[in-house]
C-alpha positions as CSV (number, residue, x, y, z in Angstrom):
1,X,-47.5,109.5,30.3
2,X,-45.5,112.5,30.1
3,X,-42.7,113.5,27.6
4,X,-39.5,112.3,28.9
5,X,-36.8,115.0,29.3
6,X,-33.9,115.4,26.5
7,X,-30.8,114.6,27.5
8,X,-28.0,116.5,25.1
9,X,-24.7,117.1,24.9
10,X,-22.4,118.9,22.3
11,X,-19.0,117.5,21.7
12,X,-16.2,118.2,19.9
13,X,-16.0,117.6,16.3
14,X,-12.9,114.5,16.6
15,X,-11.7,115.8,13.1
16,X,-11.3,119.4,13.5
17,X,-8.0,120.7,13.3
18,X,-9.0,123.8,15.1
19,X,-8.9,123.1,18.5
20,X,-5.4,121.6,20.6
21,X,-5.6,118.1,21.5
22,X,-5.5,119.4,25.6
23,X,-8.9,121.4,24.8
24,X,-10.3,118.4,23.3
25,X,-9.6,116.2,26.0
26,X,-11.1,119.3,28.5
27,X,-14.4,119.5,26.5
28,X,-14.9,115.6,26.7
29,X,-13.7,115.0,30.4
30,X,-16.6,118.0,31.1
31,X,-18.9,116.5,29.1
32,X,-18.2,112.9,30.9
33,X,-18.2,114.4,33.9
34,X,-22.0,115.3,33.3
35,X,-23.1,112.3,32.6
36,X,-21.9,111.0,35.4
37,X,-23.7,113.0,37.1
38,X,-27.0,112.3,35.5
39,X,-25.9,109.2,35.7
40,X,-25.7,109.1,40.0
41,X,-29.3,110.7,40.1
42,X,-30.8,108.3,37.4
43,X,-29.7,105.6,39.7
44,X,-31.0,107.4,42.8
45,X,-34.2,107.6,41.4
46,X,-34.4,104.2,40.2
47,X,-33.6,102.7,43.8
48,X,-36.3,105.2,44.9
49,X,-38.6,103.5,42.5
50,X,-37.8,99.8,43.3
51,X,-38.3,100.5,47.1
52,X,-41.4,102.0,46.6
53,X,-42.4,98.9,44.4
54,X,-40.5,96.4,47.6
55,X,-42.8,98.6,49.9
56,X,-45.5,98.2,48.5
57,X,-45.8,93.7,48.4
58,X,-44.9,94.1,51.6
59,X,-48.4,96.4,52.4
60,X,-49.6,93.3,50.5
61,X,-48.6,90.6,52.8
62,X,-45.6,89.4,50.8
63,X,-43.1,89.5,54.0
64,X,-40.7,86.7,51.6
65,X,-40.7,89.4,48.7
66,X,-42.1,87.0,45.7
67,X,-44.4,89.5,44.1
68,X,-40.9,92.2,44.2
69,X,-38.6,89.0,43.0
70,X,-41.3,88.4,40.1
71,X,-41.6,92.4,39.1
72,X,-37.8,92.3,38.8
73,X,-37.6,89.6,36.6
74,X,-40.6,91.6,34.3
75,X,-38.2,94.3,34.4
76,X,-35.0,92.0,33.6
77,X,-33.1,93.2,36.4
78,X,-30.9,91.3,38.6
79,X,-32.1,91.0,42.7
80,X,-28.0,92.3,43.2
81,X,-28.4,94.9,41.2
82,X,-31.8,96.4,42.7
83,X,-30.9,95.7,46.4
84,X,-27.7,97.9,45.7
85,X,-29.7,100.6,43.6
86,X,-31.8,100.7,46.8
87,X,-29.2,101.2,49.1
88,X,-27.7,103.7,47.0
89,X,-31.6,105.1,47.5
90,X,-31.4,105.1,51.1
91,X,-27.9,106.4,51.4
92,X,-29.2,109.6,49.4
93,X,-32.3,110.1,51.6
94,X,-30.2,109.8,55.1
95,X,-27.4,112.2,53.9
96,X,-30.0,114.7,52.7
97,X,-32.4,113.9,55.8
98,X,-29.8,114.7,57.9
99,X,-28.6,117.7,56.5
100,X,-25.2,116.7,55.1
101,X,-25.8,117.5,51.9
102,X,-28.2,119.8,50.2
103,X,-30.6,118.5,47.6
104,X,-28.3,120.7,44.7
105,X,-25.1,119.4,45.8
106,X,-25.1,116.0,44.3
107,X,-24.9,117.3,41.1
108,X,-21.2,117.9,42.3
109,X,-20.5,114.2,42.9
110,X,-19.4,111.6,40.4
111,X,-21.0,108.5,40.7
112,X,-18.4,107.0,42.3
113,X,-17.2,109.5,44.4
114,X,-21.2,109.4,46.0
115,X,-20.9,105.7,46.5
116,X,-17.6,105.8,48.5
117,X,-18.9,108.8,50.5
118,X,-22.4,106.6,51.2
119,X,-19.8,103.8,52.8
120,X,-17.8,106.5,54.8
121,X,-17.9,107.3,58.6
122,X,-20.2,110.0,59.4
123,X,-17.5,112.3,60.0
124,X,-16.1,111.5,56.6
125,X,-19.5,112.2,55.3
126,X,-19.8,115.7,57.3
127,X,-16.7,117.1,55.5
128,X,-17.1,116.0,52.2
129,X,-20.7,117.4,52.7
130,X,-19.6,120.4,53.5
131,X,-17.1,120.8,50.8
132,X,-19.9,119.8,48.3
133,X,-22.6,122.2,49.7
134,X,-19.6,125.1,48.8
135,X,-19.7,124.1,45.1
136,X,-16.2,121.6,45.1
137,X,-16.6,118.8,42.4
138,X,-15.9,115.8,44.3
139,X,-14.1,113.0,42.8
140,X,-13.9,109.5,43.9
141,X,-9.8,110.5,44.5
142,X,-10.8,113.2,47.0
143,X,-13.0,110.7,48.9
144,X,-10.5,108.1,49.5
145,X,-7.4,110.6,50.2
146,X,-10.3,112.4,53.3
147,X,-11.2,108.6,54.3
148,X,-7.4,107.4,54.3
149,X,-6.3,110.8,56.7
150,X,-9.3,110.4,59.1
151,X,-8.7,106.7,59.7
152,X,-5.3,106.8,60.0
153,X,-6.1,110.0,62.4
154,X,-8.1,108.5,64.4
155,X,-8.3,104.1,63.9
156,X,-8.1,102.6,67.7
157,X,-6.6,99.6,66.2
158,X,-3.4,102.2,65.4
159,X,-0.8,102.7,68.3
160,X,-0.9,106.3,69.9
161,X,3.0,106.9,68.1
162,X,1.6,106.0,64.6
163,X,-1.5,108.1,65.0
164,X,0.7,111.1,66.0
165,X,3.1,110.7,63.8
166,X,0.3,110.3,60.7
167,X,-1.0,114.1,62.1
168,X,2.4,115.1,61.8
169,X,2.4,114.1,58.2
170,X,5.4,112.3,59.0
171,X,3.2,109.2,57.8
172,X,1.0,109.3,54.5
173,X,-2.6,108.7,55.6
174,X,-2.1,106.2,52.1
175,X,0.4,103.9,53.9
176,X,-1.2,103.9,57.6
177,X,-5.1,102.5,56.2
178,X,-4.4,99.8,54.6
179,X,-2.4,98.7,57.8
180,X,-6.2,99.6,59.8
181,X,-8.2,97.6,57.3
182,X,-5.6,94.3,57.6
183,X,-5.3,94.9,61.2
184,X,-9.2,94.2,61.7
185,X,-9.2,91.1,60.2
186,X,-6.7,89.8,62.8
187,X,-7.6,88.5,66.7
188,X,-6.7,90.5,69.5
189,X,-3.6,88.8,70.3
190,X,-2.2,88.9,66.7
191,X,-3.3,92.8,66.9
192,X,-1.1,93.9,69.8
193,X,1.8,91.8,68.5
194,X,1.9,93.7,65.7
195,X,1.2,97.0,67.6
196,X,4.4,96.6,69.9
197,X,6.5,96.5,66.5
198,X,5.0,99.8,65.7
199,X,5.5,101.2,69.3
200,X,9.2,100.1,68.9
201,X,9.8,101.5,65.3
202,X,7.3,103.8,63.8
203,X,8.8,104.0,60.6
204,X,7.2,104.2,57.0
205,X,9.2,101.2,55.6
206,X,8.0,98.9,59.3
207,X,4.2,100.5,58.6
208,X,4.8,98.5,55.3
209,X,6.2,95.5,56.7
210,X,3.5,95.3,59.6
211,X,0.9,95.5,56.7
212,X,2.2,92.6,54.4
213,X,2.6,90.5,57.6
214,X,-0.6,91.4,59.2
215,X,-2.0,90.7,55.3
216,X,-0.3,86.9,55.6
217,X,-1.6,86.2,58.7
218,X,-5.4,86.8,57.8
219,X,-4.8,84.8,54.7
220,X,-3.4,81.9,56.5
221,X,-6.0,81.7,59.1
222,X,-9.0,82.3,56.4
223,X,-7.3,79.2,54.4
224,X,-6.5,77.4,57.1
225,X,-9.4,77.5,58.3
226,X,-11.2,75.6,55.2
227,X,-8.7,73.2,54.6
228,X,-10.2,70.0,55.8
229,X,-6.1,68.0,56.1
230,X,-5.9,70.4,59.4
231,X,-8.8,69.1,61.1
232,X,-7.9,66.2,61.8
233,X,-5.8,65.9,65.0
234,X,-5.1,68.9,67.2
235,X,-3.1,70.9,65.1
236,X,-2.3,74.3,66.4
237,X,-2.5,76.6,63.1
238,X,-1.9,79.9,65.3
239,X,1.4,78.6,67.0
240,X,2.0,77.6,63.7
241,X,2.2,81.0,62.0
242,X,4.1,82.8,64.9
243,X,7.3,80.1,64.2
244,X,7.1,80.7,60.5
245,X,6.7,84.7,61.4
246,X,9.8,84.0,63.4
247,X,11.7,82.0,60.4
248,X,10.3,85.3,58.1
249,X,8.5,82.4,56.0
250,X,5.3,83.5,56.7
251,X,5.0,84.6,52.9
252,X,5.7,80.9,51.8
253,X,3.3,79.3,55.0
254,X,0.4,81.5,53.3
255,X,1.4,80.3,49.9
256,X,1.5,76.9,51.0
257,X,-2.2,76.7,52.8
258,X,-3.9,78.6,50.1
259,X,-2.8,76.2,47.8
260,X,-3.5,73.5,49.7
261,X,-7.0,74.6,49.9
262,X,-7.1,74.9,46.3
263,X,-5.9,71.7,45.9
264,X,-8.4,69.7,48.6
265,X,-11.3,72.1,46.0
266,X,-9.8,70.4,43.0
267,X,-10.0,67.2,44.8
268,X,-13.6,67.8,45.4
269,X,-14.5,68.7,42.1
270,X,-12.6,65.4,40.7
271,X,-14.3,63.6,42.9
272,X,-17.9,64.7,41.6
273,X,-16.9,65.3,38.1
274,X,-15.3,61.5,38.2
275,X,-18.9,60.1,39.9
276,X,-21.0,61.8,37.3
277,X,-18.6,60.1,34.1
278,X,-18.9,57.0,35.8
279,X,-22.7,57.5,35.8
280,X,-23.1,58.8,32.2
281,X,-20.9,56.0,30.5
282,X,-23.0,53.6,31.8
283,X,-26.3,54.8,30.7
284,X,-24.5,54.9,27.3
285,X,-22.8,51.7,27.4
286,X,-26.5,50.1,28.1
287,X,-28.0,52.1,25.4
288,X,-25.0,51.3,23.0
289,X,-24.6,47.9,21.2
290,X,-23.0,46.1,18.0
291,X,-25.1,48.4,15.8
292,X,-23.0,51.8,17.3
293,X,-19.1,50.6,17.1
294,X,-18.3,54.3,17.0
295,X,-20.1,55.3,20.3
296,X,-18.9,51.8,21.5
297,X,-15.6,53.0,20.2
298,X,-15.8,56.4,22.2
299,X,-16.6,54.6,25.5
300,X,-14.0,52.6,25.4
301,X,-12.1,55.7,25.4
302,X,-14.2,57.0,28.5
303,X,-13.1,54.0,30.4
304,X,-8.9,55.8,31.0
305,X,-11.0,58.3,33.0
306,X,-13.9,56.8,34.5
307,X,-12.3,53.3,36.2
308,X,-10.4,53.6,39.8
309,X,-7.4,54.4,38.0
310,X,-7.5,57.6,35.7
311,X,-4.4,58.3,33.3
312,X,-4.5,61.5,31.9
313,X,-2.0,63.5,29.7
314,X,-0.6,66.6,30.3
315,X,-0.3,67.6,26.9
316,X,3.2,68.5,25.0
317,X,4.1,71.1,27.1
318,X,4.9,68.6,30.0
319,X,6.9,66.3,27.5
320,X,3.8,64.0,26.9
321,X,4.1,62.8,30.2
322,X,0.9,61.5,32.2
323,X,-0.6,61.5,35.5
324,X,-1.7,58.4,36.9
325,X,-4.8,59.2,39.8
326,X,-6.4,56.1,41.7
327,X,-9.6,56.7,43.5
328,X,-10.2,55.0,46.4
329,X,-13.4,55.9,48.2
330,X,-12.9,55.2,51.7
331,X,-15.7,55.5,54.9
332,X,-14.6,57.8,57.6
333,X,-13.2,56.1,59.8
334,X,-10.4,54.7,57.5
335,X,-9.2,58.3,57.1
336,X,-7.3,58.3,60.4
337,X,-4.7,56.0,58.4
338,X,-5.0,56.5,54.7
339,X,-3.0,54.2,52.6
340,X,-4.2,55.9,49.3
341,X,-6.5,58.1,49.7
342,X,-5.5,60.2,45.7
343,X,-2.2,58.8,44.4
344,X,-0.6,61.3,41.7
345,X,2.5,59.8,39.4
346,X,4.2,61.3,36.5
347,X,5.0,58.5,34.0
C-alpha cells in the first residue's frame, strides 16, 4: 500500500503576545478554511469509492444491494451516510462532466457551499461555476444569496409585479424565496388566492404576510391530514381554513390541528404502552407469590396504571393534582357515537 499523504497545518501559537487578536482569528479562519476544503474532496473521493464498491455487487448479481449493505457495516458506516457521500460523488462528476466547473476549482468551495450548489438549478450552478473557475472562494453565504435572486427572478409560482419588482431591487431576493418555497407546498387554488393579494399590493411587509399565511396553510392541511377525529364524517378541512383566514385565526386553526395530532400520537402511544404493562404485570404476578411480598408489593403499585382506570400524578408543579384516564377499547363501529372513548379529569 502506498504512504498516505501528510496533511499539515501551522497555526498560531494561542499564547503569543505578538500578534493582534484580528490576525489570529485571520490565520485560523485560513487555516479552517483549508480543511474544509480537504475536507469536500475527502468526501468526494469516499462516495467515489463506495459507488465503485455498490457497482461492483451489482456486476455480481446483487440487484437488492446485500453484499454493499454488509461491506458498510465491515466499514461501520451508516447506509444514510454512504448513499449521501455518493450523491455528493455524482454531483461532482456531472458538474465537472459538464464543464461547470474545472477539476482545480473545487478547491475554492467550502464544503457546504459545494453541497448547496450540487442542489441548485443548473443556472445557479452555471454562475457560481463560473465565478469559481475565476479563482472567487465560494462560501455557503454566496450560494444561497445567487439561489435566493434567481428564484425570486424568475419562480412561475411568483406574480409578474413581484418578479419585476424583485429585479428592481425594490424586493430583497431574501424575503421573495421563502414566499416560492411555501407557495409550492400549497394547491393551485390556495396558490392564486394568495397571488391576487400580491397583484393588489406588492409590498415587502404583504410579501411577509403572504408567506406566514401561505406557511399556516401547508401546516394545517399536512396536520389535518393525519389527524384520524377529521375523518370521520364529511368534514371540509379546506373551507375550513379559508373562514379562519377570513377571521385572521388562521395562526390559532394551525396551532390547534397540530396539536391535535400530537395529541391523537400520544393517545396511540398510551394505548400500546398501557397494553404492554397490562401484559408484563401479569407474567410477574404469575411468577410472583407469598415468598416475593416486595415484588408483590411493587405490583400492586402497577395496578393505578395498568387497570381501565389509570390515575396518575402530575407531580408538585401541578399542585399534586391527578389525572384520572379510563380506557375503553371499543370495535369500530361504536366509534360513530363514543360515550368514552379517553376520559381526562383533574382531581
Amino acid at each position: 500500500m502506498a504512504e498516505a499523504p501528510s496533511f499539515s497545518l501551522e497555526l498560531p501559537d494561542p499564547e503569543s503576545e505578538s500578534i493582534s487578536s484580528m490576525e489570529f482569528m485571520a490565520r485560523i479562519e485560513e487555516a479552517w478554511a483549508i480543511c474544509d476544503r480537504f475536507d469536500l474532496q475527502t468526501e468526494i473521493w469516499r462516495g467515489r469509492i463506495l459507488r465503485s464498491v455498490r457497482d461492483r455487487e451489482r456486476r455480481g448479481g446483487d440487484a437488492r444491494g446485500g453484499g454493499f449493505l454488509q461491506w458498510l457495516r465491515e466499514q461501520e458506516i451508516s447506509k444514510t451516510r454512504a448513499y449521501a457521500l455518493i450523491q455528493l460523488a455524482e454531483s461532482a462528476d456531472q458538474m465537472l462532466g459538464e464543464g461547470v466547473l474545472e477539476e482545480t476549482s473545487v478547491n475554492n468551495f467550502s464544503k457546504r457551499a459545494f453541497m448547496e450548489t450540487a442542489q441548485s438549478d443548473p443556472e445557479v450552478q452555471l454562475m457560481i461555476g463560473e465565478a469559481a473557475n475565476d479563482g472567487q472562494q465560494i462560501t455557503r453565504k454566496q450560494v444561497r444569496q445567487l439561489t435566493d435572486e434567481f428564484t425570486a427572478a424568475t419562480s412561475p409560482l411568483l406574480p409578474e409585479e413581484i418578479r419585476q419588482r424583485t429585479a428592481q431591487n425594490l424586493l430583497p431576493p431574501k424575503a421573495v424565496a421563502p414566499l416560492v418555497k411555501e407557495l409550492a407546498k400549497l394547491p393551485d387554488e390556495q396558490q392564486e388566492d394568495l397571488r391576487k393579494v400580491l397583484r393588489d399590493e406588492p409590498e415587502l411587509e404583504r410579501v411577509k404576510d403572504v408567506t406566514s399565511t401561505a406557511r399556516w396553510l401547508s401546516k394545517a392541511s399536512e396536520a389535518g391530514l393525519a389527524v384520524r377525529a377529521f375523518q370521520q364524517g364529511e368534514l371540509d378541512l379546506d373551507k375550513a381554513m379559508q373562514e379562519a383566514l377570513r377571521l385572521d385565526a388562521l395562526g390559532l386553526l394551525s396551532d390547534a390541528v397540530g396539536q391535535a395530532q400530537a395529541l391523537e400520537s400520544a393517545v396511540l402511544k398510551l394505548h400500546t404502552s398501557w397494553r404492554r404493562l397490562n401484559g408484563l404485570q401479569e407474567r410477574l404476578w404469575v411468577e410472583s407469590g407469598s415468598s416475593t411480598p416486595h415484588l408483590r408489593e411493587l405490583l400492586t403499585a402497577l395496578q393505578t396504571l395498568s387497570g381501565n382506570t389509570m390515575r396518575v400524578s402530575l407531580g408538585e408543579l401541578a399542585g399534586g393534582k391527578r389525572v384520572r384516564l379510563q380506557l375503553v377499547e371499543e370495535s369500530p363501529d361504536q366509534l360513530e357515537a363514543p360515550t368514552i372513548a379517553v376520559m381526562a379529569q383533574a382531581g
